[in-house]
N, C-alpha and C positions, 0 to 999 in steps of 0.2 A: 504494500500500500504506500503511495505517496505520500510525503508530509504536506497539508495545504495549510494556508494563511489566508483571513479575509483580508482582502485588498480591496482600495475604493481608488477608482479611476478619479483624478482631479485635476487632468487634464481637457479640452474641449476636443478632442480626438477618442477613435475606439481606440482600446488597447488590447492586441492579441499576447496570452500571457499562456503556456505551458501548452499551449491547445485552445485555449478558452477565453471568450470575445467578451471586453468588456466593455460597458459601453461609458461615455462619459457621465460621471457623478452616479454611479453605479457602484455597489461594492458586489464582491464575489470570491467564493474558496477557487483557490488557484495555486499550483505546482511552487511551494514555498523557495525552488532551488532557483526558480527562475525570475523573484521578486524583488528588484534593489531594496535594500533595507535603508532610511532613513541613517547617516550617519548617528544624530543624538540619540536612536534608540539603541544601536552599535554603542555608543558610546558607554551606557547605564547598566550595560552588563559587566558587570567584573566579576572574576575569580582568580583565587588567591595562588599565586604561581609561585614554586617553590623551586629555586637552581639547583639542580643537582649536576652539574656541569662542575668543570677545574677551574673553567671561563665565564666571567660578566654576560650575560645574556641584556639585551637592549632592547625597550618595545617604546616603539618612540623618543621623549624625553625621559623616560624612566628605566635608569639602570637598577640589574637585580644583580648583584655578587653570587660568586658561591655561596653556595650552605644559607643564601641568604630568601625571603619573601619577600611578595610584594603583591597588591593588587593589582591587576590590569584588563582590559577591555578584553573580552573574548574571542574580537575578531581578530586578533595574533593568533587565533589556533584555529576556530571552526565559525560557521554560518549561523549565527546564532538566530534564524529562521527557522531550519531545521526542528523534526517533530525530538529527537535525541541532543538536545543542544544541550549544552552543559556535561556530556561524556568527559570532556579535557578534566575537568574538577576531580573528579572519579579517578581520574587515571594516573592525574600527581600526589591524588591519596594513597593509590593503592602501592605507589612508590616509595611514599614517602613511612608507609607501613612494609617496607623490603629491608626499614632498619631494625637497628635493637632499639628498647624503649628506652635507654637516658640519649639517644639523638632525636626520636620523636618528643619528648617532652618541652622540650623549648621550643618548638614551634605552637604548644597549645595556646600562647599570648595571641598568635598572628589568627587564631581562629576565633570566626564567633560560633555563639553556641548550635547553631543548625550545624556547622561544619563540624564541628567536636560532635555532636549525634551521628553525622553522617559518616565522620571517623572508627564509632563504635560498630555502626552497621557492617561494613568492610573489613573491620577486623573479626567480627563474629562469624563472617563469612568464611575468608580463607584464613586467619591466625588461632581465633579466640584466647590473643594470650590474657588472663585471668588479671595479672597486675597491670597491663596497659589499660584494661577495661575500666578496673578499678581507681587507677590515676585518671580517669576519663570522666568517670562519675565526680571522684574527690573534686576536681574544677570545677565541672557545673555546678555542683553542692555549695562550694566559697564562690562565684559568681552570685549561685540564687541569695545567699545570706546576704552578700553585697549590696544586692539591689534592696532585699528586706531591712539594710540596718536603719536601726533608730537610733537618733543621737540620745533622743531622752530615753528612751530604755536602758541604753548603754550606760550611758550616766547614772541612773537609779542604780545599774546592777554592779558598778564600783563603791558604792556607799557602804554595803556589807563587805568587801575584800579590806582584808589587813595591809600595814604601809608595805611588806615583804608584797604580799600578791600584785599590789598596784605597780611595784618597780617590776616583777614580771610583766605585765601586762605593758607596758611603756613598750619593752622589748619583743612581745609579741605583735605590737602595733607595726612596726615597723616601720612605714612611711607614710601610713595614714594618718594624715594630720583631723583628721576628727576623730579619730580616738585617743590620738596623745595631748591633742587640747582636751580632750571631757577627762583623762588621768591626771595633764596638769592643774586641772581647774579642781578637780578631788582633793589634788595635796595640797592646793592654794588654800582650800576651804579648811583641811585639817587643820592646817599652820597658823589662820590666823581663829581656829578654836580654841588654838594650844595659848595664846597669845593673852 
């Protein structure tokens, strides 16, 4: 079966298009291979393209390094009319899962979360390695809590930790400065209770 695309003729001429006559300000499914695609909608498709090359790969003004990602427009690899478009994605996953999992893990920042699911799919398929899966989830997990954090919860739930637990928790903040301000703002409040 063909992949077709509705197309609307918007020119003042018919347009003969894969076989099929279409007439001006008309739209009609038609043979998707034989369709110019609007450059801006070329443009809106990105996937995440990952070098595995020795060599800088280049798609326009956008250099990729080795080992390195990046997003880019689809139409460096396929027809993104096509009824299978988006295959390429699929297939620098399924590469990108041809490594051991401490080289796959650092790329989980460069995904978001459809692709980190679609990650898991792929490797259920041909790997099912048990810890890759598991590192898979652990992300999405600190993702979803991410987007669930409260600052005022967070805050409430430092009031019961001891001065020892909150200088943990300083160090498990890491670089989240909303929770090392709601820790500094705890020890500010101790200090001037102590006061």
């Amino acid at each position: 079966m063909k992949p077709t695309i509705a197309y609307t003729n918007n020119t003042k001429q018919q347009q003969n298009i894969g076989g099929r006559t279409v007439m001006p300000g008309e739209t009609r499914e038609v043979d998707a291979r034989f369709v110019p695609s609007p450059a801006l909608v070329n443009r809106g498709l990105m996937i995440l393209f990952i070098n595995f090359d020795s060599e800088a790969r280049y798609f326009g003004t956008t250099k990729v390094g080795p080992g390195q990602a990046a997003r880019v427009s689809i139409i460096h690899f396929e027809n993104p009319n096509r009824e299978s478009a988006g295959a390429v994605q699929d297939e620098i996953f399924v590469r990108l899962l041809d490594n051991k999992i401490d080289v796959i893990k650092p790329y989980f920042s460069e995904l978001d979360d459809t692709e980190l699911h679609r990650l898991a799919e792929l490797e259920k398929v041909d790997g099912n390695r048990k810890t890759l899966l598991e590192d898979i989830e652990t992300e999405l997990s600190v993702r979803q809590a991410e987007r669930e954090f409260s600052p005022a919860e967070y805050a409430k739930s430092l009031e019961a930790m001891s001065d020892e637990d909150l200088q943990v928790e300083i160090l498990k903040a890491g670089d989240d400065s909303r929770k090392l301000d709601a820790v500094q703002n705890e020890l500010a409040k101790r200090k001037e209770q102590e006061a």
